[in-house]
C-alpha positions as CSV (number, residue, x, y, z in Angstrom):
1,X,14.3,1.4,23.9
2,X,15.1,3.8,26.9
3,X,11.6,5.1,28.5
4,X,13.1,8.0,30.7
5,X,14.0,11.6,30.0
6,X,13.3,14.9,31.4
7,X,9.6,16.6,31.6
8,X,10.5,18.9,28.8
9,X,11.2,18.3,25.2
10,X,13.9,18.6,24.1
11,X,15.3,20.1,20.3
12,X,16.2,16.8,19.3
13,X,19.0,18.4,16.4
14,X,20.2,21.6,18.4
15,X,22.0,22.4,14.7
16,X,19.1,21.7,12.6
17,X,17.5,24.8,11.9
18,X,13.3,24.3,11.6
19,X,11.9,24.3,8.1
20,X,7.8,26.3,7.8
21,X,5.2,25.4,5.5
22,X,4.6,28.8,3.6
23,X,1.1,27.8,2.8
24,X,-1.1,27.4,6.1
25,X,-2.1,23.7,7.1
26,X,-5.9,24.8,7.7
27,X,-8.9,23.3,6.0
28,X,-10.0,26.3,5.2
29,X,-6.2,28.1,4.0
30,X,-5.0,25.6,1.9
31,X,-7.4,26.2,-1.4
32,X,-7.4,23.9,-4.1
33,X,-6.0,21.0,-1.8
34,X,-9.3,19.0,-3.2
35,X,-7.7,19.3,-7.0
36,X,-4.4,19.0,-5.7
37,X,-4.7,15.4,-4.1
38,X,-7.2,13.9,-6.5
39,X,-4.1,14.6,-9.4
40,X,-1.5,13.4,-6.7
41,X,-3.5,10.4,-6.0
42,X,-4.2,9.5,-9.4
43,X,-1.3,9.9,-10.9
44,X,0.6,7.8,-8.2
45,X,-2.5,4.6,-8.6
46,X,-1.3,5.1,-12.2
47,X,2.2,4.8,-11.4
48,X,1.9,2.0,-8.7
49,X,-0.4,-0.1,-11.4
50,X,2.9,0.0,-13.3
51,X,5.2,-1.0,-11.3
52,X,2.9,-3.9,-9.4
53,X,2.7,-5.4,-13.2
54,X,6.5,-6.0,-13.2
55,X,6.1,-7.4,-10.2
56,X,4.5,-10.1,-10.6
57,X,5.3,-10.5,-14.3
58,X,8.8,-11.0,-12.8
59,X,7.8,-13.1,-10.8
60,X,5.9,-15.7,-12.8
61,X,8.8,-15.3,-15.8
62,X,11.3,-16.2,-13.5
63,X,9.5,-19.0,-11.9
64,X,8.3,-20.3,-15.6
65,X,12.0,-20.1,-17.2
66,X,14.3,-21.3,-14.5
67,X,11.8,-23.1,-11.8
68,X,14.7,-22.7,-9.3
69,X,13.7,-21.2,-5.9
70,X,16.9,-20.2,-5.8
71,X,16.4,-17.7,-8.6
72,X,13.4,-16.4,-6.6
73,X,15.0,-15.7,-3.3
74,X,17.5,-13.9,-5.0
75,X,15.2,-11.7,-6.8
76,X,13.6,-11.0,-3.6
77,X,17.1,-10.1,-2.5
78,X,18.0,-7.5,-5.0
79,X,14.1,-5.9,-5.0
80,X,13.9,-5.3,-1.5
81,X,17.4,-4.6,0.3
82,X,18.3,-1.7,-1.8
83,X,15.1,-0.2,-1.1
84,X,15.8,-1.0,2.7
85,X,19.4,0.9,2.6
86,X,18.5,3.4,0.7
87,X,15.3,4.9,2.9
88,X,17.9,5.8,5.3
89,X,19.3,8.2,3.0
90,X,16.1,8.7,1.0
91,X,14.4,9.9,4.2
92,X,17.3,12.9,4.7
93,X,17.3,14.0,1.0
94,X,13.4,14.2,1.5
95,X,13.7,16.4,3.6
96,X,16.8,18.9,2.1
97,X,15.2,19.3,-1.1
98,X,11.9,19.2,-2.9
99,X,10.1,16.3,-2.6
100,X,8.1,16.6,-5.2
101,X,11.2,16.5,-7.7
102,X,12.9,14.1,-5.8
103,X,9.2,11.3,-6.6
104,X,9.9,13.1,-10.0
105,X,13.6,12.0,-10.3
106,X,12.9,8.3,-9.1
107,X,10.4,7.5,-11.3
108,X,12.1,8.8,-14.2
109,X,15.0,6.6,-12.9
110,X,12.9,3.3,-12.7
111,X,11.5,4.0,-16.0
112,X,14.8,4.4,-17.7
113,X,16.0,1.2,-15.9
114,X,13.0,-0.3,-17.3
115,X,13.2,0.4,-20.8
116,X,16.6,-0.3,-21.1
117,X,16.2,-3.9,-19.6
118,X,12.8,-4.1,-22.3
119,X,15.5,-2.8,-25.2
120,X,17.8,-5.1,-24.2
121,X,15.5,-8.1,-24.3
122,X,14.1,-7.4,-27.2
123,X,17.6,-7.3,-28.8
124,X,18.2,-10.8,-27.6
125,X,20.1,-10.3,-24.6
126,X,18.0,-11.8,-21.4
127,X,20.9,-12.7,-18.8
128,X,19.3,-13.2,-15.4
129,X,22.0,-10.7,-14.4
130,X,20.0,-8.3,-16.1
131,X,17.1,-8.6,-14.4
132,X,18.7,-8.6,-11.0
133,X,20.3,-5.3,-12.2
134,X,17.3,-3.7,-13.0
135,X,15.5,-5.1,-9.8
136,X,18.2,-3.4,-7.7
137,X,18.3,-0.2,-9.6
138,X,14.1,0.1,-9.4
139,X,14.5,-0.6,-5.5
140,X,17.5,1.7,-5.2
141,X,14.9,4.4,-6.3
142,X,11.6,3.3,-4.5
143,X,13.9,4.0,-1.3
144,X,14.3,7.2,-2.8
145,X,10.2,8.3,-4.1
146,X,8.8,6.6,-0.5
147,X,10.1,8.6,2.0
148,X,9.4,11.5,0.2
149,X,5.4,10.4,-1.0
150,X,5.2,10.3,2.5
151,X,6.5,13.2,3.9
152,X,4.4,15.1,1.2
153,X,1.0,14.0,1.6
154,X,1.0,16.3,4.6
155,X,2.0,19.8,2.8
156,X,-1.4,19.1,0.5
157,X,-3.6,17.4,2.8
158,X,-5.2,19.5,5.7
159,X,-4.4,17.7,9.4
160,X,-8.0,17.1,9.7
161,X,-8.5,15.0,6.5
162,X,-4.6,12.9,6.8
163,X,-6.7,9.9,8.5
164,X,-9.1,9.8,5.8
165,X,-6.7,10.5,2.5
166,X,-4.7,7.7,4.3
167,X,-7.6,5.3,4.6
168,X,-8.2,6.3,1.0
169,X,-4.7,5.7,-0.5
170,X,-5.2,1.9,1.5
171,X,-7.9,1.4,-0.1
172,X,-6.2,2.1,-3.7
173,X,-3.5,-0.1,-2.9
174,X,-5.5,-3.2,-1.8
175,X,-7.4,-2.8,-5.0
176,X,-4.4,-2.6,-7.0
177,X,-4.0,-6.1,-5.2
178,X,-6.3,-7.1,-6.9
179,X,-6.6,-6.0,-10.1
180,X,-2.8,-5.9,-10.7
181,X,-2.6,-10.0,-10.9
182,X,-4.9,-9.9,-13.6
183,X,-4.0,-7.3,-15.8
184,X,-0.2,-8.4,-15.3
185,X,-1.3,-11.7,-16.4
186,X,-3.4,-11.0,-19.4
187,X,-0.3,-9.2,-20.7
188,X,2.2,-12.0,-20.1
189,X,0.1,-14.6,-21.3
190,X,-1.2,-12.3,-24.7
191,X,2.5,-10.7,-25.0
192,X,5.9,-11.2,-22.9
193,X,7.3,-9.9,-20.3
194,X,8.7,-7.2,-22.4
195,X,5.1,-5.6,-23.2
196,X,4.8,-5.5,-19.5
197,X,7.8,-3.1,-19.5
198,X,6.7,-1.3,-21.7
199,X,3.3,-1.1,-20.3
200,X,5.0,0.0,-16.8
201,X,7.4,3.0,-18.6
202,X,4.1,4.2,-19.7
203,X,2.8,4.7,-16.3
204,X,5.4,6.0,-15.0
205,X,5.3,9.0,-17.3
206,X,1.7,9.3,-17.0
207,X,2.1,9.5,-13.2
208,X,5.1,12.1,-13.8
209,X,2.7,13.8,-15.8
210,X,0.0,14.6,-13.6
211,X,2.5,15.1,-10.3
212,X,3.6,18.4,-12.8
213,X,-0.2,19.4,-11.7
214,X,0.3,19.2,-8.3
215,X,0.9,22.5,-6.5
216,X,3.8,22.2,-3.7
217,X,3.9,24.7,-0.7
218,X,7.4,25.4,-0.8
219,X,9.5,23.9,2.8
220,X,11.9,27.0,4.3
221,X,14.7,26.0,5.8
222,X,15.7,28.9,8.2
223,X,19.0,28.2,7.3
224,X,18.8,28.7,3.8
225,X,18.9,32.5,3.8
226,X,21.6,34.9,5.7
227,X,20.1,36.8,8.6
228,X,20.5,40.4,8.3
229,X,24.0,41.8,8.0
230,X,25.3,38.2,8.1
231,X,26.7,35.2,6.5
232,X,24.2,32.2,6.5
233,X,24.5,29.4,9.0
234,X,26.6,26.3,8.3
235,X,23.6,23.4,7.1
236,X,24.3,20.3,9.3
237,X,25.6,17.4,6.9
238,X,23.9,14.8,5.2
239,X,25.4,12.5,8.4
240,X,24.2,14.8,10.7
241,X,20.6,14.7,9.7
242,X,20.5,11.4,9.7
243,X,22.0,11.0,13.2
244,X,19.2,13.9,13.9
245,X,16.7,11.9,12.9
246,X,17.9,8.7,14.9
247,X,17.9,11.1,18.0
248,X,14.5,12.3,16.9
249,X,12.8,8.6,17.3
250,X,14.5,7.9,19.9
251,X,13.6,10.9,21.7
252,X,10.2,11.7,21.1
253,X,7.7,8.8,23.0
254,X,4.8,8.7,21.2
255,X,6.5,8.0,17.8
256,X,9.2,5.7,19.3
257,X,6.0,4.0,20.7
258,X,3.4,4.1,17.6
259,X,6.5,2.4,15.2
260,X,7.9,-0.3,17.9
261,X,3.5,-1.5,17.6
262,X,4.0,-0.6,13.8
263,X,7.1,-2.7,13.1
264,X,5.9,-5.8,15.5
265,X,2.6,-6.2,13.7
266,X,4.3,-6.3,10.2
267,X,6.9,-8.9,11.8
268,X,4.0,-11.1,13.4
269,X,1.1,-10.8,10.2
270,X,3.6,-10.6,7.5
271,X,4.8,-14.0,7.9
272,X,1.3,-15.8,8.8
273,X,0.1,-13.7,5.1
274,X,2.7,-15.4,2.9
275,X,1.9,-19.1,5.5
276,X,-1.2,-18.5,4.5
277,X,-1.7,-20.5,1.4
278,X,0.5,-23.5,2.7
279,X,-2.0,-24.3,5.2
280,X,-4.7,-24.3,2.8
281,X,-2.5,-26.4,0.4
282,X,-1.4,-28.7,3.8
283,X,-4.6,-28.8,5.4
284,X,-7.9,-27.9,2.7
285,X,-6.2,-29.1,-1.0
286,X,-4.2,-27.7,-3.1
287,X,-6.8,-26.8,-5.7
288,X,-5.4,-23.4,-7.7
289,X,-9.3,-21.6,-6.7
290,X,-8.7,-22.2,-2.8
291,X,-5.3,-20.7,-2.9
292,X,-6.4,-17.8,-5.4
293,X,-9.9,-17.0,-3.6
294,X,-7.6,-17.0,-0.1
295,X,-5.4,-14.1,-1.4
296,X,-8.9,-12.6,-2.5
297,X,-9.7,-12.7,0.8
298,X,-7.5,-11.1,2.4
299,X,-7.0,-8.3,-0.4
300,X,-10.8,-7.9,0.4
301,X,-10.2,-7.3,4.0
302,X,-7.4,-4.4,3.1
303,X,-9.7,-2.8,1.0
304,X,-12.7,-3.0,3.0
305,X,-10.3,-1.4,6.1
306,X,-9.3,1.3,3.5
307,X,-12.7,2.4,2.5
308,X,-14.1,1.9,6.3
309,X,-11.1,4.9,7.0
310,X,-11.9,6.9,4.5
311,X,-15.2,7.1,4.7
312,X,-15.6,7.6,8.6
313,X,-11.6,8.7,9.3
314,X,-12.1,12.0,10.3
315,X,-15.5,11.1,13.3
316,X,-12.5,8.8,14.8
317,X,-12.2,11.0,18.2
318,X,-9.5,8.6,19.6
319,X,-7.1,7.3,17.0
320,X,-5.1,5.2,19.5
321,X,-7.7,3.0,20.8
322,X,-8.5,2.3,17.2
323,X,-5.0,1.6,17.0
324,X,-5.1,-0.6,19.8
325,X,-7.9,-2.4,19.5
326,X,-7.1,-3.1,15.6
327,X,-3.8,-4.4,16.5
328,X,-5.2,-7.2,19.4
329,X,-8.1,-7.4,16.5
330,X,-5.3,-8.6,14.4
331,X,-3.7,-11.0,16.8
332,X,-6.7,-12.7,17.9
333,X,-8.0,-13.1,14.2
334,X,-4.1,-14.9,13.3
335,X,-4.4,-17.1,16.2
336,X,-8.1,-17.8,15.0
337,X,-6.3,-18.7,11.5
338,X,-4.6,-21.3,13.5
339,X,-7.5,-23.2,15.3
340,X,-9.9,-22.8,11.6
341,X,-10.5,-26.7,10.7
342,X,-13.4,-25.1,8.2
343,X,-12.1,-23.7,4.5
344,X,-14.9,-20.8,4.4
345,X,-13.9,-19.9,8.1
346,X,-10.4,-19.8,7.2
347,X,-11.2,-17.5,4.5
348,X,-13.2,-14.9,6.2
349,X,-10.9,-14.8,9.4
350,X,-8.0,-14.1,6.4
351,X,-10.4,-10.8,5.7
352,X,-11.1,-9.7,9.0
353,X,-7.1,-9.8,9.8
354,X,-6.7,-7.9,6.2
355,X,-9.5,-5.3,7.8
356,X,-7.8,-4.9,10.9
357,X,-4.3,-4.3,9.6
358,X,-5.5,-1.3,7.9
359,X,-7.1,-0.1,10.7
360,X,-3.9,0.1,12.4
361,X,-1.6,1.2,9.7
362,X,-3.6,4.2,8.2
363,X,-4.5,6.2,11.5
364,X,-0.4,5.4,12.3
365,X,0.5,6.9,9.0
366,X,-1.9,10.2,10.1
367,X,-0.7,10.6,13.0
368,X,2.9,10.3,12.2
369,X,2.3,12.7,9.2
370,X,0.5,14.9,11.7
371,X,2.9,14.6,14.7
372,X,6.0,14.5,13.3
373,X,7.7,17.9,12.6
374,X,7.9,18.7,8.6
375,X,11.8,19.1,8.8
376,X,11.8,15.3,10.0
377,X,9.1,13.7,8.3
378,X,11.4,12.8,5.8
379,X,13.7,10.8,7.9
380,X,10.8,9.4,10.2
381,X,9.5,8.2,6.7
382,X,12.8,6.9,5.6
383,X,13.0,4.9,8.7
384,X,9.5,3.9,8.4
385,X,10.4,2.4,4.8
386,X,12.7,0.1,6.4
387,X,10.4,-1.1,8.3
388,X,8.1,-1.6,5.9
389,X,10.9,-3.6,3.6
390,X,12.3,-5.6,6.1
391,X,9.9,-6.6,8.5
392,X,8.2,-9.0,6.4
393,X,11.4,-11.3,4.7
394,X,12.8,-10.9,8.4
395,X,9.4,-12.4,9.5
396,X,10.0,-15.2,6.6
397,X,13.6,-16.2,7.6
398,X,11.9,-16.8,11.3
399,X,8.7,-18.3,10.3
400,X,9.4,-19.9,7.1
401,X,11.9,-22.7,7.9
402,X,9.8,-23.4,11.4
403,X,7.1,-24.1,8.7
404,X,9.3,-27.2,7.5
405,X,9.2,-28.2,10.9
406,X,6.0,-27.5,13.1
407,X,2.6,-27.2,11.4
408,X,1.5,-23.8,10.2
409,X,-1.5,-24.1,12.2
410,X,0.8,-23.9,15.6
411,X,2.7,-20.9,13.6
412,X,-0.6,-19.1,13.3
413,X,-1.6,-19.4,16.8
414,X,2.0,-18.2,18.5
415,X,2.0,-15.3,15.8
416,X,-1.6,-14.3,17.0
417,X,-1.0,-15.1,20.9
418,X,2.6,-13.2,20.9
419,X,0.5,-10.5,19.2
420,X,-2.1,-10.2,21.4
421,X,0.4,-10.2,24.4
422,X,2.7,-8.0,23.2
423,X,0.2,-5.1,22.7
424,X,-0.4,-6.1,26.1
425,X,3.1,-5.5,27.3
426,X,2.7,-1.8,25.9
427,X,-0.1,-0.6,27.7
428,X,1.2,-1.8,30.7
429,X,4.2,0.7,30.4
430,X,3.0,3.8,32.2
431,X,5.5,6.1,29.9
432,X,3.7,4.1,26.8
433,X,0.5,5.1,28.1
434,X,1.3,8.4,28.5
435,X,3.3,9.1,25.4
436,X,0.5,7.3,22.9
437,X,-2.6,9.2,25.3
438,X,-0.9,12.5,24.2
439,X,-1.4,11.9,20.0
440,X,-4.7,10.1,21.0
441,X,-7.1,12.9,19.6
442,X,-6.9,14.5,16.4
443,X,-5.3,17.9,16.3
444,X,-6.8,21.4,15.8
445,X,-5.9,23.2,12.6
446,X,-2.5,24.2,12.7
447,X,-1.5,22.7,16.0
448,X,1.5,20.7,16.3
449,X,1.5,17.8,19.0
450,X,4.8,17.6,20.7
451,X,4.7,14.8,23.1
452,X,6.9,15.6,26.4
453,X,7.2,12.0,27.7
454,X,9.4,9.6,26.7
């Protein structure tokens, strides 16, 4: 990644017209936003609920049926590289038309997907083709809705409370952690997979149901309507967005910066979360409670982080350092992982890792929501999706066959220590320093931070 450029920023799309908010981004002008993102929230837990019970119900059927880790990894395949592909495009769509009907128009997809695959098993036909199908169709569409859930949390959240929604939408996620598991398996075990289906179609019209409630601002694009006594700009292609977008990264520091730390840390935790329980197998016993209460553990410490930012999110006077500081927090509690020869230690090193990760993400998620402009949070997003899919099965193809041949102990500590020194390596860039010290504070109502280094 390039670090110079001039002192001035430059229009990172010269053909990309802006796009305004029609409803002010003030705490105080945007009335209602209260109502607006309890529904939104609620409606997506409901929705998310869903679709983590086919996870894992997936999961364990296809594990149960065919034991064949083959089977597995290619379920992994075709649930998570569509969804990778697709943000790129997802991300430009977001922001061209509404988002709201575009989370709308991908749930309704994954629910249709859904039912049909539960109407064809209960017919008799359960091909693992089928499922592979559906698995690539529901993560055709998640590249689709996440880009655009993203991009429009900021049109109903004031700037001053993105930190804290964030920290609260964490916090709803590492509970579904941990409630999902159980609920999914109750169903299984008292049903089939099919009732889980079912179950998941359900939520997804209930959480298309309550996202009807939500009131929208409307995004503008200037070059939607004809200036005065003339014809209406050409809009820039779907291609040209998206090479728009690239430039826009590339160009602007502090969010080239903020999702090279972002995309790291996924690449040097995510693997030591999934190595996680083979060192307790390897090292502690393989006892189901010790590999259960770990992953309790660490959904604990995501939670906790979650609730810590959205309770005190919005007193955080320097987001960066907490950034920071979360992110070395991480690396030093992963190389702790490493050196634990005591289970409980293990354990509660697993939460403070879980606690810092959320730290860092949701005061990066603010911030981008906050920094970026709205006529490229959609792309940012999409390209933050990708990041989010493949960082951790790249992590896996790294770390996982280095398991087979080097303790996962030793894997723990390099994760941690390359952590640790990469973070390092940042702050030691002056035009990193410079680019993340200029999002460092939160912003005043209405302000946009454009950051002129990069």
């Amino acid at each position: 990644m390039s670090a110079h450029g001039t002192d001035e920023f430059p229009d990172p799309a010269p053909s990309f017209s802006t796009m305004n908010v029609e409803t002010p981004d003030t705490h105080d002008e945007m009335p209602g936003w209260k109502r607006n993102v309890a529904i939104f929230l609620t409606g997506q837990t409901v929705s998310l609920l869903g679709s983590m019970l086919v996870q894992f119900a997936v999961m364990w059927h296809l594990t149960i049926v065919t034991q064949s880790g083959s089977v597995l990894m290619l379920s992994i395949v075709f649930g998570m590289l569509p969804q990778a592909f697709m943000s790129i495009f997802g991300g430009v769509w977001a922001d061209r038309h509404s988002r709201k009907l575009l989370i709308i128009g991908a749930d309704s997809a994954i629910a249709t997907i859904t039912l049909a695959l539960a109407l064809l098993m209960l017919s008799g036909v359960d091909d693992l083709w089928l499922i592979y199908v559906a698995l690539a169709v529901r993560s055709t569409f998640a590249g689709i809705q996440t880009p655009a859930v993203n991009a429009m949390v900021p049109q109903i959240v004031p700037a001053s409370q993105l930190i804290r929604i964030n920290g609260i939408n964490q916090s709803i996620q590492s509970g579904m952690m941990l409630l999902a598991p159980v609920v999914a398996a109750a169903i299984y075990a008292s049903f089939d997979i099919v009732a889980v289906f079912f179950v998941d179609v359900v939520t997804a019209v209930l959480g298309i149901g309550m996202l009807l409630l939500v009131t929208v601002p409307r995004l503008v694009r200037h070059d939607d309507a004809a200036p005065a006594g003339g014809a209406a700009p050409e809009k820039p292609s779907y291609f040209g967005d998206l090479a728009a977008g690239v430039r826009y990264i590339r160009g602007h520091g502090a969010v080239k910066w903020l999702m090279t730390i972002f995309a790291t840390t996924m690449v040097l935790i995510g693997a030591p979360s999934y190595l996680t329980p083979l060192m307790v197998t390897r090292t502690f016993g393989d006892e189901v409670w010790k590999l259960t209460t770990n992953e309790v553990f660490w959904a604990a410490g995501m939670l906790a982080g979650g609730l810590a930012m959205a309770v005190l999110g919005t007193r955080v006077k320097n987001r960066v350092a907490l950034i920071v500081l979360a992110t070395l927090g991480a690396g030093v509690f992963t190389l702790g992982l490493g050196l634990s020869t005591n289970l409980w230690v293990f354990y509660v090193l697993g939460l403070f890792v879980g606690v810092t990760f959320t730290l860092m993400s949701a005061p990066s998620m603010a911030i981008l929501q906050e920094t970026v402009e709205p006529e490229m949070q959609g792309r940012v997003f999409g390209f933050v999706g990708i990041v989010m899919t493949v960082a951790m099965p790249l992590s896996m193809v790294v770390f996982g066959p280095l398991a087979d041949r080097y303790s996962v102990q030793v894997l723990l500590v390099v994760a941690g220590a390359l952590l640790v020194a990469f973070i390092t390596a940042v702050l030691s860039v002056p035009s990193a320093r410079r680019s993340l010290a200029a999002i460092a504070r939160p912003a005043e109502p209405a302000e946009v931070v454009r950051d002129p280094v990069r």
